[in-house]
C-alpha positions as CSV (number, residue, x, y, z in Angstrom):
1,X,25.0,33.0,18.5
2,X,21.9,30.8,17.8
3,X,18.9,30.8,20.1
4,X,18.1,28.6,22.7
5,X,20.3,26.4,25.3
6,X,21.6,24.8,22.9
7,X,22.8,28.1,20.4
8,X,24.5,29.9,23.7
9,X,26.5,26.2,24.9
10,X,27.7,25.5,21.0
11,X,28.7,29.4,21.3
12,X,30.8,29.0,24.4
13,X,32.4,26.1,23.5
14,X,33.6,26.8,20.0
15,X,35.2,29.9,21.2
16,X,37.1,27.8,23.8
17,X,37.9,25.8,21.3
18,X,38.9,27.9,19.0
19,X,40.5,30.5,21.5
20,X,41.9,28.2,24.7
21,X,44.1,31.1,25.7
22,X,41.4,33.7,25.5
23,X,40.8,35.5,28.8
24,X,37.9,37.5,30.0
25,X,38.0,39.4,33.5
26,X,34.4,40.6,34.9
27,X,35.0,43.8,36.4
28,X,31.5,44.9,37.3
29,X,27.9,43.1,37.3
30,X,25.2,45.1,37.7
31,X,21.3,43.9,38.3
32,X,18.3,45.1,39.0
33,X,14.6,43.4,38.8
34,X,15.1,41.1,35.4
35,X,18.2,43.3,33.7
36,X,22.2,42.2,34.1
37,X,24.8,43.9,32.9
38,X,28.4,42.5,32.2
39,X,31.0,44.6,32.2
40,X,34.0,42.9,30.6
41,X,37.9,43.1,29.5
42,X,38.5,40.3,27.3
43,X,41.9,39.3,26.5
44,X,42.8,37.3,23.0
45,X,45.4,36.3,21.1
46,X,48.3,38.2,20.3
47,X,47.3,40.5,23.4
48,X,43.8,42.1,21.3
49,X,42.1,43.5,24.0
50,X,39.0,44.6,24.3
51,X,36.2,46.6,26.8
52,X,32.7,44.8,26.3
53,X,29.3,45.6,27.8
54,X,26.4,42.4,27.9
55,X,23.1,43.4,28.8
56,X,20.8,40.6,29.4
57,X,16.9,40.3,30.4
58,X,15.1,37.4,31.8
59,X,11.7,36.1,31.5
60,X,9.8,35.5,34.4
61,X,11.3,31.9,34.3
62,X,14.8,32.9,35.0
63,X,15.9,32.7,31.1
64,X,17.6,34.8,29.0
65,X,15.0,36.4,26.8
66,X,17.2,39.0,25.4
67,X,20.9,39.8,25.1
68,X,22.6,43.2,23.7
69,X,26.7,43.6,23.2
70,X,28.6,46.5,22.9
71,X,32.8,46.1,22.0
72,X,35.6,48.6,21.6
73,X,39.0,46.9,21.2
74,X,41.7,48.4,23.7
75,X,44.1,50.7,21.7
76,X,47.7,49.4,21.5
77,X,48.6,53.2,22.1
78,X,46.2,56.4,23.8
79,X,46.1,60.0,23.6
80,X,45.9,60.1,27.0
81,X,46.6,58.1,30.2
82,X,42.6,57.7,30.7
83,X,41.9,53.5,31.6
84,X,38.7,52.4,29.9
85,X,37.6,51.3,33.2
């Protein structure tokens, strides 16, 4: 994704674009002082899921000044009956 407004709206909408049936559920959002974190199961095409984790801090103006992502993709089949979640 680009920086600025403009980088993170172009993001979001190409991926809509691109991915209109593309789901993602927000199971937990945690803050505290200027750090958010987004925890994620995102749903895509041919049922590729996956488990993310966004971690965002603001600038004393309320703006995104720094974003971290971490992914794993959801196996099709575990070694155990352990949820991600």
């Amino acid at each position: 994704m680009a920086d600025g407004l403009n980088g993170f709206i172009e993001y979001f909408n190409r991926m809509q674009k691109e991915y209109p049936k593309k789901s993602i559920e927000f199971v937990r959002c945690i803050a505290e002082g200027d750090l958010v974190a987004l925890h994620t199961h995102q749903i895509w095409p041919d049922n590729d899921q996956y488990v993310t984790m966004d971690f965002f801090r603001f600038d004393q103006n309320g703006k995104i000044c720094e974003h971290w992502v971490s992914i794993q993709q959801v196996p099709k089949e575990s070694a155990n009956p352990n949820t991600m979640y």
